[in-house]
C-alpha positions, -999 to 999 in steps of 0.1 A, spaced: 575 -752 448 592 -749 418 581 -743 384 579 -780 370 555 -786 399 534 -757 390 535 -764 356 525 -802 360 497 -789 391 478 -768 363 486 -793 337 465 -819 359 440 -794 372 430 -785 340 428 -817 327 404 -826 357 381 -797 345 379 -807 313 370 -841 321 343 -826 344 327 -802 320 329 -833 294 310 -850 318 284 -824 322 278 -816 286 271 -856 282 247 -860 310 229 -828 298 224 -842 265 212 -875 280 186 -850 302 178 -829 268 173 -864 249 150 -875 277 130 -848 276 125 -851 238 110 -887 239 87 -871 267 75 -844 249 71 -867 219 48 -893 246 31 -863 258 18 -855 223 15 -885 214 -9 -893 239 -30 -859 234 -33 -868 196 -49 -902 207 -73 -878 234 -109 -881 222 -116 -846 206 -145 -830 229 -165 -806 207 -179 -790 236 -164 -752 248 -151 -741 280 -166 -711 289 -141 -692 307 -163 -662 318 -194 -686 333 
């Protein structure tokens, strides 16, 4: 193999990793956003809990 092949191999290779890792980083941010709006629902829906005055005791 020469060294235009070579060059235009890693030339390619690389450019397949980067489009993978762009990849990645988007559909982690998608996860990380999704997560958010859960956290957010999750609170949300323990604000709206009825408040129990009553106390768990732990040691009974």
């Amino acid at each position: 193999m020469d060294m235009t092949m070579s060059i235009a191999s890693l030339g390619m290779a690389m450019s397949a990793s980067q489009f993978m890792l762009d990849a990645n980083f988007a559909l982690m941010g998608k996860t990380l956003d999704m997560a958010q709006m859960q956290g957010e629902a999750l609170q949300g829906m323990m604000d709206m809990a009825v408040p129990s005055f009553h106390v768990l005791d732990v040691y009974a």
